[in-house]
C-alpha positions as CSV (number, residue, x, y, z in Angstrom):
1,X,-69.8,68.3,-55.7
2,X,-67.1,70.2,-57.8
3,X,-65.7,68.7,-60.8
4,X,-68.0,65.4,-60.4
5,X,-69.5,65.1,-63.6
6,X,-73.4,64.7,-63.7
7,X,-74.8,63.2,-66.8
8,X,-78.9,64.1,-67.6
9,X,-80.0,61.2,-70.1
10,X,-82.6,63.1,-73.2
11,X,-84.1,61.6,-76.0
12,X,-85.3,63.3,-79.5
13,X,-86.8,61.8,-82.7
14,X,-86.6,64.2,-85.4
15,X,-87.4,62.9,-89.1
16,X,-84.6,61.7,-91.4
17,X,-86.2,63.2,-94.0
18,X,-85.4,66.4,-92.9
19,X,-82.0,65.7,-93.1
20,X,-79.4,65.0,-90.5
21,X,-79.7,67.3,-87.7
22,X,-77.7,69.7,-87.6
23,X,-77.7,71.4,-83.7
24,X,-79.9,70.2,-80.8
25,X,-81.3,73.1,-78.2
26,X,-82.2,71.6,-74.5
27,X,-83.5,73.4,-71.9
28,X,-82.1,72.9,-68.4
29,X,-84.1,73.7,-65.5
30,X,-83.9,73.5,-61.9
31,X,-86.5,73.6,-58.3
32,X,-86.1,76.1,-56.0
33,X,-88.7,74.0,-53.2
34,X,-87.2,74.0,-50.2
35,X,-88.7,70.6,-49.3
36,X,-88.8,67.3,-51.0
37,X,-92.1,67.0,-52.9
38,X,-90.2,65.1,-56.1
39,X,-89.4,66.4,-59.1
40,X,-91.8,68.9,-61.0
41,X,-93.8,68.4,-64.3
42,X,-94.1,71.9,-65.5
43,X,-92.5,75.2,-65.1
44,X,-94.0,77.5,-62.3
45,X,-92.6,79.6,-59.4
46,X,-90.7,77.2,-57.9
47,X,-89.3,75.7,-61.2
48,X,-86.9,78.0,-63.2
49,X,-84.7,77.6,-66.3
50,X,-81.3,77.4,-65.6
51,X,-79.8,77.3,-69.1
52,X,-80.3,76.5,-72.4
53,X,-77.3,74.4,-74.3
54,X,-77.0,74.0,-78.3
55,X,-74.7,71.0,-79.2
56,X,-73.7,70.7,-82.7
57,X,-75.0,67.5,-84.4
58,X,-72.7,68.1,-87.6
59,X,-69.6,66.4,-85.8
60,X,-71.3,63.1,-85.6
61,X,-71.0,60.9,-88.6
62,X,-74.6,60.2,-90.0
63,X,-73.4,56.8,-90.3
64,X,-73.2,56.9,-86.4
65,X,-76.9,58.1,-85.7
66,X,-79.3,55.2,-84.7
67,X,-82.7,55.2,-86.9
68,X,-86.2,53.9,-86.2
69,X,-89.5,53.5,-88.1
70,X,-92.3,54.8,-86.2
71,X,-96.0,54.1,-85.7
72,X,-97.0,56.6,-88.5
73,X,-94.4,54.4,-90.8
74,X,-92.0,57.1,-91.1
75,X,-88.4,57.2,-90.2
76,X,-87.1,59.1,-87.7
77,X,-83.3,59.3,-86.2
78,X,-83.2,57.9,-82.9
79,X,-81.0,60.1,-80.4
80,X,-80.8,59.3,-77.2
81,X,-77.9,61.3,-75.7
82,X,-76.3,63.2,-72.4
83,X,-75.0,66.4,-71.4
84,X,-72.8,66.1,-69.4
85,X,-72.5,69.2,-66.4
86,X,-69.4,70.0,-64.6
87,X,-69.4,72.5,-61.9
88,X,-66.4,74.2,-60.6
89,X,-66.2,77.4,-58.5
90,X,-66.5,79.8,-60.9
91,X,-68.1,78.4,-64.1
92,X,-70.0,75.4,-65.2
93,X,-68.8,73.4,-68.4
94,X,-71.3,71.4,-70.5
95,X,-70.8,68.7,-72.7
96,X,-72.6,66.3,-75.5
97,X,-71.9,62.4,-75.1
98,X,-73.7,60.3,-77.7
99,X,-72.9,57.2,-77.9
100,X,-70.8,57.1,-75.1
101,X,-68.6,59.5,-77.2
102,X,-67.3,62.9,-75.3
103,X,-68.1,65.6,-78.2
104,X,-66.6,68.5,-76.3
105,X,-68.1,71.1,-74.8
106,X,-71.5,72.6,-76.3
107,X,-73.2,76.3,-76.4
108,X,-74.3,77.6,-72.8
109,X,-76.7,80.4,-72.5
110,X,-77.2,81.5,-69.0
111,X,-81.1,82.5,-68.8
């Protein structure tokens, strides 16, 4: 399916009062099972990481960034976000969406 967009859905919670996040690192992995036993829980020898991707938080306003006060009474930021993966012949292009906001492409390392 080149250049059909696939969107994976995360979540984080970091604390506000560490400040507004700066970068988020998410790990990418992918199942090498050559049947249909559903999607894995942990890493193992059929489960490999495919790539880790850094988006930079600093572009998003911190006026933008949903909060929430959890059970333990603190605060924490609230980001629920996508990255978006394009796949062409020769390369793959990541992207961050927040908010259903395109912030360009983010950091790929290949593992």
């Amino acid at each position: 399916m080149e250049r059909q967009p696939v969107r994976i859905q995360l979540t984080r919670t970091p604390l506000v009062s560490d400040g507004h996040p700066s970068k988020i690192e998410t790990q990418i992995f992918y199942c090498v099972a050559a049947d249909d036993t559903g999607a894995p829980f942990y890493e193992d020898d059929i489960v490999k990481k495919l790539v880790v991707v850094t988006a930079d938080l600093s572009v998003i306003p911190s006026t933008s960034l949903r909060k929430c006060i959890g059970k333990d009474g603190l605060r924490y930021y609230d980001l629920k976000y996508e990255i978006e993966i394009t796949y062409y012949s020769a390369s793959t292009k990541y992207e961050l969406i927040y908010n259903r906001k395109n912030y360009g492409t983010v950091h790929a390392e290949q593992v």
